[in-house]
C-alpha positions in Angstrom: 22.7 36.1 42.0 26.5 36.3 42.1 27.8 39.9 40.9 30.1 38.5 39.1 28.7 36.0 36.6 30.5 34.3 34.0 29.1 35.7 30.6 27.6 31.8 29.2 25.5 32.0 32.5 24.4 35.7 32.1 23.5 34.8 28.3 21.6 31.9 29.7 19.9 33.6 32.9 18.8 36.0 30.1 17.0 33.4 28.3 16.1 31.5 31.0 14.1 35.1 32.2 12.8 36.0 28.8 10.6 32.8 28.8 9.7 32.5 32.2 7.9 36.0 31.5 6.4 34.9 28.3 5.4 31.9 29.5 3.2 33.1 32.7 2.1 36.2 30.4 0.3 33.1 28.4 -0.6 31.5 31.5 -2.2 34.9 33.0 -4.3 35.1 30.0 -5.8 32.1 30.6 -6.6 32.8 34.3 -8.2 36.1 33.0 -10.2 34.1 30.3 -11.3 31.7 33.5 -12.6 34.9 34.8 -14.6 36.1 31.9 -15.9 32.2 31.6 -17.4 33.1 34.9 -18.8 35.9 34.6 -20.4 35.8 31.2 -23.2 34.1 31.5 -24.6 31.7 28.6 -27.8 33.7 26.3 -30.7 31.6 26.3 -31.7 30.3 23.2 -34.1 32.4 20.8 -36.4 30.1 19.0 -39.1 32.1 18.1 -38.3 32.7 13.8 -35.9 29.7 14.0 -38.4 27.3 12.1 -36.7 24.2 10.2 -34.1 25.7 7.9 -32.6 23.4 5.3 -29.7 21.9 6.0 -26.8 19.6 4.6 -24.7 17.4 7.1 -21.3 17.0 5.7 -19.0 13.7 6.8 -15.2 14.3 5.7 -13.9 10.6 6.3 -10.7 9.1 5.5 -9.9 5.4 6.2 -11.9 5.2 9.0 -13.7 1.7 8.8 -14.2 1.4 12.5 -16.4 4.4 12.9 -17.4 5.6 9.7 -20.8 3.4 10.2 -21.8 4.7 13.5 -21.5 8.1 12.3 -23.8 8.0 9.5 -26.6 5.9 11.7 -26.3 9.0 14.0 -26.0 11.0 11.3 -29.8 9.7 9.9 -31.0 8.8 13.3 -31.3 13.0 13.8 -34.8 14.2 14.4 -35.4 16.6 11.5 -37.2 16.6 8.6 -36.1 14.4 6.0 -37.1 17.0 3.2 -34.9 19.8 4.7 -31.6 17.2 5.6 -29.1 16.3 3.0 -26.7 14.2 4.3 -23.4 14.3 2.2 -20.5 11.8 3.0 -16.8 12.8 1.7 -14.8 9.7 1.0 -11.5 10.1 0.2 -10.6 7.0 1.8 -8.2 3.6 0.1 -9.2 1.0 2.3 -12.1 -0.9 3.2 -14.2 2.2 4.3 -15.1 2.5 0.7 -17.3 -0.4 0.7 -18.5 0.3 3.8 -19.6 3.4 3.2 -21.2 2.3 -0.6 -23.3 -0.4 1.4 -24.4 2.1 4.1 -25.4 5.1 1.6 -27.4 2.7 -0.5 -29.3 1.5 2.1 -30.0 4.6 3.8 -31.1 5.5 0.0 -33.4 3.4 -0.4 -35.3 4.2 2.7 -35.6 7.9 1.9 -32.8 10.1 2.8 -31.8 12.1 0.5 -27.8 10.8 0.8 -24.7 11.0 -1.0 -21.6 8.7 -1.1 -18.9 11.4 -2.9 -15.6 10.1 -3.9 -13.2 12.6 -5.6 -10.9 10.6 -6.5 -7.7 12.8 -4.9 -7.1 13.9 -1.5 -5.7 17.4 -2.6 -6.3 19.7 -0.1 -7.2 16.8 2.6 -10.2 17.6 4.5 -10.5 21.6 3.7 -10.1 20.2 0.4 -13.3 17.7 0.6 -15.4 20.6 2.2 -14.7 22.8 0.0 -15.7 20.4 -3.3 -18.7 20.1 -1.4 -19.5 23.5 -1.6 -19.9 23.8 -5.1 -22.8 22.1 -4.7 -24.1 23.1 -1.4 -27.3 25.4 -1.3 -29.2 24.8 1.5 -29.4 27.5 4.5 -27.4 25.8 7.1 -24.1 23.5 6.9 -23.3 21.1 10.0 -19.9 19.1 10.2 -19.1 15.8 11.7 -16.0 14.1 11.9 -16.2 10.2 12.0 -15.6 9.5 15.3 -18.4 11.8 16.9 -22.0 10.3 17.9 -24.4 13.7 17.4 -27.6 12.8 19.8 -30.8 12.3 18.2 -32.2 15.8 19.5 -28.5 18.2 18.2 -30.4 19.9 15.4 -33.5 20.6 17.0 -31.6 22.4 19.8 -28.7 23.9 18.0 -30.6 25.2 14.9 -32.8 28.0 17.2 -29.5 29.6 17.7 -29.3 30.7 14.2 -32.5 33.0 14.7 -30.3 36.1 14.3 -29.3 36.9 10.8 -25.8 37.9 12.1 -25.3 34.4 13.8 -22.6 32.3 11.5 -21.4 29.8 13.6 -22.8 27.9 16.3 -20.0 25.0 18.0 -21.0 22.9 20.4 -18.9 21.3 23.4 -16.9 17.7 22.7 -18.0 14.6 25.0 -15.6 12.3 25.3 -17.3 8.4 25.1 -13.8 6.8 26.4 -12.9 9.0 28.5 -12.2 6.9 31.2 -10.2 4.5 28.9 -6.9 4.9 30.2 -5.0 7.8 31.7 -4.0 9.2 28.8 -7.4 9.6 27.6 -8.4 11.5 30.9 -5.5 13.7 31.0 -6.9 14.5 26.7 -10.5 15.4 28.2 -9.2 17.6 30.5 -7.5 19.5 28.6 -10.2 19.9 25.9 -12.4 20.6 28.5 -10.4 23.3 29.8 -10.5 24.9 26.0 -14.5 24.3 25.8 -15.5 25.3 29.7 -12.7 27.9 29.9 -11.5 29.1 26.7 -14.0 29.2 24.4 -17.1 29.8 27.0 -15.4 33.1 27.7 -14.7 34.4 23.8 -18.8 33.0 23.0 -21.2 36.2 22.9 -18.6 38.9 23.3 -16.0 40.7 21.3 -13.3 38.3 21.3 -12.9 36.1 18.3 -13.6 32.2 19.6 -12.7 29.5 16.8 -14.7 26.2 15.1 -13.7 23.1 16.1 -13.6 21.3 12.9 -16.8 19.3 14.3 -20.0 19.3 16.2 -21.2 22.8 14.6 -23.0 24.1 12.0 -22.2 26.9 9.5 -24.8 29.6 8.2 -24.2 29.1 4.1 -23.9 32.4 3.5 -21.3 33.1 6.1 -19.1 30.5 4.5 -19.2 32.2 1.6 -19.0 35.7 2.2 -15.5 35.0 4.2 -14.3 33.2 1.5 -14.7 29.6 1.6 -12.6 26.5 2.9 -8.8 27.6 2.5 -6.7 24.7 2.4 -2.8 27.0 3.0 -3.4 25.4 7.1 -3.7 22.1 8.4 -6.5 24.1 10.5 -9.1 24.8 8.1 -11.8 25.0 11.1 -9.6 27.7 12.6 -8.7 29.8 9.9 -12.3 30.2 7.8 -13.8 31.2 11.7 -11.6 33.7 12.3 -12.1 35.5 8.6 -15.8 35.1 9.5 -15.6 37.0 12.3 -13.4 39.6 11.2 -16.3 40.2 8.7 -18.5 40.5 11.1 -20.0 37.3 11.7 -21.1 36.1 15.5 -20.0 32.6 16.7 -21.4 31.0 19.3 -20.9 28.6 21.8 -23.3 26.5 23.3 -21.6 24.4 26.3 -25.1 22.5 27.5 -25.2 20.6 23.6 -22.5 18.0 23.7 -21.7 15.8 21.2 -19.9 12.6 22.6 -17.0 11.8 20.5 -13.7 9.4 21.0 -10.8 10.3 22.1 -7.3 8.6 20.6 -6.0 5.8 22.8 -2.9 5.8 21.3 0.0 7.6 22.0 1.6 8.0 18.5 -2.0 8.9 17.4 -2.4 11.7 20.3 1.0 13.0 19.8 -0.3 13.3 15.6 -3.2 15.1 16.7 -1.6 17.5 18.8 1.1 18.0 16.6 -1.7 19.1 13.8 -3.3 22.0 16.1 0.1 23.7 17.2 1.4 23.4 13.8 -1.8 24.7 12.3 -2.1 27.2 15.2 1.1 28.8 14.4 0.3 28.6 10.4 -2.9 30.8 11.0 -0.5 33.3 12.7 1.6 33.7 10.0 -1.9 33.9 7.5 -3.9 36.3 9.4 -2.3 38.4 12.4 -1.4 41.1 9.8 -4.7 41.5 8.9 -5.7 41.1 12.1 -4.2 43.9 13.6 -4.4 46.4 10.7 -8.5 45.6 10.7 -9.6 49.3 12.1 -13.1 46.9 13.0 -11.2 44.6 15.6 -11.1 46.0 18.8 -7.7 46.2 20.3 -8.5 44.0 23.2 -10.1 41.2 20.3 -6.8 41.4 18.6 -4.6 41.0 21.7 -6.5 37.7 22.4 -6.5 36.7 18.7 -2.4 36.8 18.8 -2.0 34.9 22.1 -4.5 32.4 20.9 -2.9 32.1 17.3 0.7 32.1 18.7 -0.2 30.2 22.5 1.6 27.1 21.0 5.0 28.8 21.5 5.0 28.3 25.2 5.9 25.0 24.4 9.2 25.7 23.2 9.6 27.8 25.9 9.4 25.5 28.1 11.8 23.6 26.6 14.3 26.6 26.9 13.7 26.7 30.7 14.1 23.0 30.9 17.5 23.2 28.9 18.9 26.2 31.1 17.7 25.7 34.7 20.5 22.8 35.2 22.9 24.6 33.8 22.1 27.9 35.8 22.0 25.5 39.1 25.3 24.3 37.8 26.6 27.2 37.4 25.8 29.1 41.0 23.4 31.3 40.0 20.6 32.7 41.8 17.6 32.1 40.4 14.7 32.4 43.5 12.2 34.5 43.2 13.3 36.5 46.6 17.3 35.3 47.4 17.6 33.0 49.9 13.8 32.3 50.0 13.2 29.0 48.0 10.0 27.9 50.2 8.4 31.2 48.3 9.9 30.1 44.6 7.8 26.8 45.3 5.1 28.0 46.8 4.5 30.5 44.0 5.0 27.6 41.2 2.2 25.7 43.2 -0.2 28.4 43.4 0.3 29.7 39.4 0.2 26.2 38.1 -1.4 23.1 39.9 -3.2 25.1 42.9 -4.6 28.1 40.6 -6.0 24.9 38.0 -7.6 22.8 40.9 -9.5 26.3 41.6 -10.6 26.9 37.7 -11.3 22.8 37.4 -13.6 23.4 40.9 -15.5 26.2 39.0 -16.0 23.9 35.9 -17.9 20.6 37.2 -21.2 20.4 38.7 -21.9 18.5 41.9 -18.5 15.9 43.2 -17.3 15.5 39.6 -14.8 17.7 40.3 -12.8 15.6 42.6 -12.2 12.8 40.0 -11.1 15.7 37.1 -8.8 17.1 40.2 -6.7 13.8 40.4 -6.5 13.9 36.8 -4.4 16.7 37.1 -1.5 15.7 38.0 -1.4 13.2 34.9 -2.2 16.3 33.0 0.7 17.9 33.8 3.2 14.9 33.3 1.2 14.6 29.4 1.7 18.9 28.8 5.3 18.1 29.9 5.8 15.1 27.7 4.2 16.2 24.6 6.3 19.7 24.8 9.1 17.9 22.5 6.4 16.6 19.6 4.6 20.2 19.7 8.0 22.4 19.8 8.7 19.8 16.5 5.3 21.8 15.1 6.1 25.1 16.2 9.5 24.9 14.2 7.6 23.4 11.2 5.5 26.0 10.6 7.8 28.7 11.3 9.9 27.0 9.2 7.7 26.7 6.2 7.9 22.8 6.2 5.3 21.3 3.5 1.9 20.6 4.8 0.4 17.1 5.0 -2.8 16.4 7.1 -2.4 12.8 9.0 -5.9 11.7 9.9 -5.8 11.0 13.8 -6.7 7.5 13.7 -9.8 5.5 15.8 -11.3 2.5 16.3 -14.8 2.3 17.6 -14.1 1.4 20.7 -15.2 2.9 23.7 -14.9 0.5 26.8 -12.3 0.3 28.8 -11.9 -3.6 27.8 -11.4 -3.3 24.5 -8.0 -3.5 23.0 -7.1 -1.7 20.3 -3.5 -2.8 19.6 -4.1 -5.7 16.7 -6.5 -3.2 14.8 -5.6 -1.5 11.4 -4.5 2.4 11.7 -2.0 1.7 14.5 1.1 4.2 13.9 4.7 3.6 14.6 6.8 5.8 16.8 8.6 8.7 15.3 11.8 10.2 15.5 10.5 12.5 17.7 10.7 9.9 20.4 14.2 9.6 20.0 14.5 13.8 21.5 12.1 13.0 24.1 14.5 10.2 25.2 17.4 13.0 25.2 15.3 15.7 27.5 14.5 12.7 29.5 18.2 11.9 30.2 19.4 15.3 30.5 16.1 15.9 33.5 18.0 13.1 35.0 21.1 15.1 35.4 19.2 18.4 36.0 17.7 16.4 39.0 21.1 15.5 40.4 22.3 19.0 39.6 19.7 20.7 41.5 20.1 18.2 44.3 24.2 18.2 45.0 24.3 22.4 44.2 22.0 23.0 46.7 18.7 23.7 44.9 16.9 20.4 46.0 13.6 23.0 45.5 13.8 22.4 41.9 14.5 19.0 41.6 10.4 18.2 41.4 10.1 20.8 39.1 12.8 19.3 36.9 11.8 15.1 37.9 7.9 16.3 36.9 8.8 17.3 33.2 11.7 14.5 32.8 9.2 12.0 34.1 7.3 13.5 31.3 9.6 12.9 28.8 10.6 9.7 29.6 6.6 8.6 29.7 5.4 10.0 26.5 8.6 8.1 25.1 7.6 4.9 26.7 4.2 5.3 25.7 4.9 5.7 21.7 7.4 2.9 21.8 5.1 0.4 23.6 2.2 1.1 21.3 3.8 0.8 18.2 2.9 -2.5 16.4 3.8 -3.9 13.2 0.4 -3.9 12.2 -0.2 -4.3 8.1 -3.3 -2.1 7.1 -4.7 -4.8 4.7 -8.3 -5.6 3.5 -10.2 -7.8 5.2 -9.3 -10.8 2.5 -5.3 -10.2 3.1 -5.2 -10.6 7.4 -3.2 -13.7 7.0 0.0 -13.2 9.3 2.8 -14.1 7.3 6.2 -15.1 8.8 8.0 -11.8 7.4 5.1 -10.1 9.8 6.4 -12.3 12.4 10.1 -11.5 12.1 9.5 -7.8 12.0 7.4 -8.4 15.5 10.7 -9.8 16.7 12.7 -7.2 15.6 10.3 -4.4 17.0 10.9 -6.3 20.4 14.8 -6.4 19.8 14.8 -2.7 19.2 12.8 -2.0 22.3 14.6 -3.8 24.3 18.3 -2.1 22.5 16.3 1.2 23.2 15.8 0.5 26.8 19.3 -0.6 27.4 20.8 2.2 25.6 18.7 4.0 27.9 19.7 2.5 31.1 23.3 2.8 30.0 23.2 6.4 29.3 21.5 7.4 32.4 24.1 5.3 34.3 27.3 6.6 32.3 25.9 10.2 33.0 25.8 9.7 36.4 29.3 8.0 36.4 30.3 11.4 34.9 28.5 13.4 36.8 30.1 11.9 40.1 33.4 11.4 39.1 34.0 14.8 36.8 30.9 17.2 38.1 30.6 16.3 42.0 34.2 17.3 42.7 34.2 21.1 41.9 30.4 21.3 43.8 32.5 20.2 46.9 35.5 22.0 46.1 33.1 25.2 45.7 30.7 24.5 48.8 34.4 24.4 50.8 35.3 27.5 49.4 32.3 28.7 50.9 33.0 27.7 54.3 36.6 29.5 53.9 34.6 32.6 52.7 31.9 32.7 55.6 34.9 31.6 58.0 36.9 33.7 60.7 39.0 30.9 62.6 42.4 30.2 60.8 42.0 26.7 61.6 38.2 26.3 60.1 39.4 28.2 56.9 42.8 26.0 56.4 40.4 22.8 57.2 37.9 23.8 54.3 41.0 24.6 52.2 42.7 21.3 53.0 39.5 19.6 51.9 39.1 21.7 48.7 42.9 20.7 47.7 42.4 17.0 48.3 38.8 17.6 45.6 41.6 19.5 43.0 43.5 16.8 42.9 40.7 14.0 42.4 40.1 16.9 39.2 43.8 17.2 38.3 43.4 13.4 38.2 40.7 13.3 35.5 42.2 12.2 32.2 39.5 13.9 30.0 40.1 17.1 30.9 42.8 18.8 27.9 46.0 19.9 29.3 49.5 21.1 28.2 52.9 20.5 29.3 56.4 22.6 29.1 59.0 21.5 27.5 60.2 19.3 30.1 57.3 18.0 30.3 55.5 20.0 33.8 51.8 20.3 33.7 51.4 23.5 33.5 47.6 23.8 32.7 44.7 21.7 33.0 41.7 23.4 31.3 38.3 22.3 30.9 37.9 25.1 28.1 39.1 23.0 25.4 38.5 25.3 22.0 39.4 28.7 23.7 41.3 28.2 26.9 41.3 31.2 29.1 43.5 31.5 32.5 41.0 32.2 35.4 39.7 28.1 33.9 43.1 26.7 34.2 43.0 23.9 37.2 47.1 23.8 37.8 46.6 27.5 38.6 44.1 27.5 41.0 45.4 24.3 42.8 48.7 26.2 42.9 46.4 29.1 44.3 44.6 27.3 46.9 48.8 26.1 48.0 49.5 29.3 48.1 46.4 30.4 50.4 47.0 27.9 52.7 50.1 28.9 53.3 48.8 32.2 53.9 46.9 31.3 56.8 49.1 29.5 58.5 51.1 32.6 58.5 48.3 34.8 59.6 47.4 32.7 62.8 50.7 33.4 63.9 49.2 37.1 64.0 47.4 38.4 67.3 43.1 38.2 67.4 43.1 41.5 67.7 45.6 43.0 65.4 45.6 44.8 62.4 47.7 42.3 60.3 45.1 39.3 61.6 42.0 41.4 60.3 43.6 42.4 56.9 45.4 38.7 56.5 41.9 37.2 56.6 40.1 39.3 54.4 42.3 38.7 52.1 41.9 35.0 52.3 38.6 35.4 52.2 38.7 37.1 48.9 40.8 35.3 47.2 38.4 32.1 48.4 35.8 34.1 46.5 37.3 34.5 43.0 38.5 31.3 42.9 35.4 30.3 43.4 34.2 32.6 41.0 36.3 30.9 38.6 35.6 27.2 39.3 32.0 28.4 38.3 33.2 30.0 34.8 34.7 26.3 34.4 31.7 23.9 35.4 29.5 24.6 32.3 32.8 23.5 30.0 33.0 19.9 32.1 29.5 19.4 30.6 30.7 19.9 27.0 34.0 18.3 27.2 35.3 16.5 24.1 34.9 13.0 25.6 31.1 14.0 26.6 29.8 15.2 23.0 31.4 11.8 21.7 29.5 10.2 23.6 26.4 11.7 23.1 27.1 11.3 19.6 27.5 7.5 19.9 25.1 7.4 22.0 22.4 9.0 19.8 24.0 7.0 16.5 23.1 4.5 18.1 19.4 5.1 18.9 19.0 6.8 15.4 20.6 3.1 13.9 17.2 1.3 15.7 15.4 4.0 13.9 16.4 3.2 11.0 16.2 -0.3 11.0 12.6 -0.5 12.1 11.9 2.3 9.5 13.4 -0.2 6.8 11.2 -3.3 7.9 8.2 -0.7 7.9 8.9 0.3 4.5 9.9 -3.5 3.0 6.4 -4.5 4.7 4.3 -2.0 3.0 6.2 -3.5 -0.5 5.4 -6.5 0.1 1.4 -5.2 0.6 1.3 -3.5 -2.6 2.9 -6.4 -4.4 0.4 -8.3 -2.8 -3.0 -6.0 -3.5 -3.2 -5.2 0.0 -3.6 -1.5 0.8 
């Protein structure tokens, strides 16, 4: 790194530092928890005492009329006595699932189960809201939780229940299958990553000292240790999370079992992945703020439990710091600074990104699979990364929500019953419209492209896959929300008639894909218009500079001089830079510091210096090789080389945020934000037109 930094870089090589260090802190941790996954090995299961406790099977549902069925068959398809299985299903639902769900309890009524159909009338609270009414009237021994979408086989109680043998036991969660798995990519790249938090995560935290969490689903509860922690808290949009780790900081044992799976789907649709995300990390960061304190002032929680219990309640962070790396490494390239890992070694600075992320993964992912299985989970990996990169922008959005105290609402994570890779989802009910959201995901996506060509023409091509990896990220997960958004009315079944408003606001959507995509393609090609004519000039003018620095020969360092003279003048040229002028109207400064110029920035100056140095050494080749004057004449040129281009680097980061730039990223974003708003009025004029028409 250059000893003489300009202070905006050293502010940002700070940054830049501080969450590179947090950020592979977190990712250590979750090599270490890889290791404990590994060595701990699973406790067989006691069945001896278990016998056939009573047990109620809860069903929170919302609007869910494509699966809500399917669970409940399961649900009564479960080998267990029907005397000791109450079956309660929590319908807070608007749409058609209510009749569903009334025709599917009665029946299952009449032949024997003792089932409930339980409709509050209020969706206060959301789903902790709907577990905890059912409480009040809960009193058998067990409590197991389903969500709509999962399929519990036939044989889940009768091999999940013996773990409850020990009276200390309050929690057993079992591992999520994932039916579509193979659906598309993006439904991969969502099983490995859960399966990365079952097999890794919470495999390693099962059976020792470290607090693991409940999933929401595909567990069951011990009564009694619901209770005694104090009951369904509805302050979190992760119920699941917070009421496990208050049980076990009373004590209570929760256990994993990774050989019981419970199949469940996984959301094909973007917007519906990005909501489901977006609910963890905000809810993740909301336990945080709840618990820690409590947390760490238990004198019962060991310190290494409470060490785990912060990174895992505050993990979600890293996605904002990854987002302050992305921001600053193009302007660090830009500005000159050193940021290898060893100087002059970037071969190691890849290397070492290849072995901490992708390489050390393919190892844990090996470790996880039985048999070949592995291999088609490896080439999901790459995907995976492109998906954590893209969905950084919609979970930083929840990080900053919940620090920021931001009103709580729990949006269900819609699905559709459909688990082959055939089946098309896009003209069902449910389907959600891209957010705003999409609209900064566009913006990282267009400033990667920059960072690419940044890192490329300063002579950092090393990082110009780090950078394309997490813009093609972006630019995906943007694509993705866009092209599965559909102007599709959630009606009932007797109000699907497509009317020719429905039809216009298809045409619209289109119009505003295709503005979206042009406003896209224009952007991308006015930056790198910029880029070349405004940015591309002072790289050369610096990498001459160098030349005239690293240079003995009078005529080597006058040539590289020559050149960077002819690059000033292309600058000097440039009628967006500010200037001022005597009052005979002589330039006499040309500065890209446009608020508060400063000297060292001003461009007439150093082209007047880089005249004068030039000058200078045609006057010292008239000097002897060998004399003193030669030696001392050059050195000086040489250092006056370097602090001019000391100071062309204090004035790169200003050419970025020159007035004429931020007005157009300001029209540029209006104009994006004007699409927004348009399709968010024919969303809005559509759902009017439902209500005035019955529909839901």
């Amino acid at each position: 790194m250059e000893l003489s930094m300009v202070p905006l870089a050293k502010i940002v090589f700070d940054i830049f530092i501080i969450a590179s260090v947090l950020i592979t802190a977190y990712t250590c941790n979750f090599y270490y928890l890889a290791y404990l996954s590994r060595r701990r090995k699973d406790r067989p299961a006691t069945v001896q005492d278990a016998g056939e406790p009573s047990i109620t099977i809860q069903l929170p549902i919302y609007n869910e009329k494509y699966v809500a069925r399917r669970l409940v068959d399961a649900v009564c398809a479960l080998d267990y006595p029907r005397s000791k299985m109450r079956i309660m299903v929590l319908d807070d639902s608007d749409d058609d699932t209510v009749g569903i769900m009334r025709d599917v309890v009665s029946h299952y009524s009449k032949e024997g189960f003792k089932i409930e159909h339980i409709r509050r009338g209020t969706r206060a609270g959301y789903k902790a809201g709907a577990l905890k009414h059912a409480m009040k009237s809960t009193d058998t021994e067990l409590v197991a939780i389903f969500d709509a979408d999962f399929m519990p086989p036939e044989w889940f109680l009768r091999r999940a229940i013996p773990h409850f043998a020990k009276s200390d036991i309050g929690l057993v969660q079992c591992r999520w299958g994932h039916a579509n798995e193979n659906y598309s990519a993006i439904t991969r790249a969502q099983a490995l990553s859960l399966d990365f938090h079952f097999l890794i995560e919470q495999k390693a935290k099962s059976n020792s000292k470290l607090f693991m969490n409940f999933n929401g689903t595909a567990g069951i509860w011990r009564r009694e240790c619901i209770e005694d922690s104090g009951g369904w808290h509805t302050a979190t949009l992760v119920e699941d999370l917070d009421l496990s780790y208050r049980a076990q900081m009373k004590n209570w044992r929760c256990v994993f079992l990774p050989h019981i799976v419970v199949d469940a789907e996984l959301p094909m649709q973007m917007n519906a992945a990005k909501r489901q995300q977006y609910r963890w990390a905000k809810g993740s960061i909301q336990c945080a703020v709840k618990l820690l304190s409590d947390i760490v002032a238990s004198r019962l929680v060991a310190a290494e439990t409470k060490i785990q219990a912060f990174v895992q309640l505050t993990r979600h962070v890293v996605f904002p710091l990854m987002l302050v790396q992305f921001l600053a490494l193009p302007i660090l390239l830009a500005s000159h600074v050193d940021v290898y890992i060893m100087s002059l070694v970037p071969a190691l600075t890849i290397a070492l990104y290849l072995a901490m992320g992708p390489g050390a993964y393919l190892m844990i992912i090996r470790g996880m699979y039985d048999g070949p299985s592995w291999l088609s989970r490896a080439a999901t990996m790459p995907f995976l990364l492109i998906y954590t990169a893209g969905i950084s922008v919609n979970n930083t959005v929840a990080v900053f929500d919940a620090v920021l105290g931001k009103k709580n609402e729990f949006l269900r994570t819609p699905k559709y019953g459909m688990l082959r890779d055939k089946d098309d989802w896009k003209d069902n009910a449910y389907n959600l419209p891209f957010s705003q959201v999409t609209l900064l995901e566009i913006f990282f996506g267009v400033y990667g492209t920059v960072g690419v060509f940044v890192a490329i023409t300063s002579g950092n091509a090393v990082f110009a896959p780090i950078i394309g990896l997490q813009t093609i990220g972006f630019f995906y997960i943007a694509y993705m929300s866009i092209a599965h958004t559909r102007f599709k009315r959630n009606k009932s079944a007797a109000a699907r008639i497509r009317t020719r408003r429905e039809r216009m606001a298809d045409r619209i959507y289109k119009l505003a894909i295709g503005g979206i995509i042009s406003i896209i393609v224009i952007g991308g090609f006015m930056a790198y218009q910029g880029y070349s004519n405004d940015i591309y000039p002072i790289d050369r003018m610096r990498g001459n500079l160098d030349g005239a620095i690293a240079s003995s020969d009078p005529a080597t360092v006058k040539a590289h001089l020559q050149e960077a003279k002819a690059d000033m003048q292309l600058v000097l040229a440039n009628g967006l830079i500010p200037e001022k002028r005597d009052a005979n109207g002589v330039l006499t400064s040309k500065n890209p510091v446009w608020l508060f110029d400063i000297e060292t920035t001003n461009f007439v100056r150093m082209d007047a210096d880089i005249g004068a140095l030039i000058e200078r050494v045609d006057k010292v080749a008239t000097s002897p090789r060998d004399s003193a004057a030669f030696h001392t004449g050059m050195l000086n040129i040489n250092e006056s080389s370097l602090a001019l281009k000391v100071h062309l680097t204090e004035a790169t980061p200003f050419m970025y945020i020159s007035i004429a730039n931020i007005l157009l990223s300001v029209v540029w974003i209006s104009a994006i934000i004007i699409i927004f708003v348009v399709l968010k009025k024919k969303r809005e004029s559509l759902k009017a037109q439902d209500a005035r028409e019955g529909g839901v």
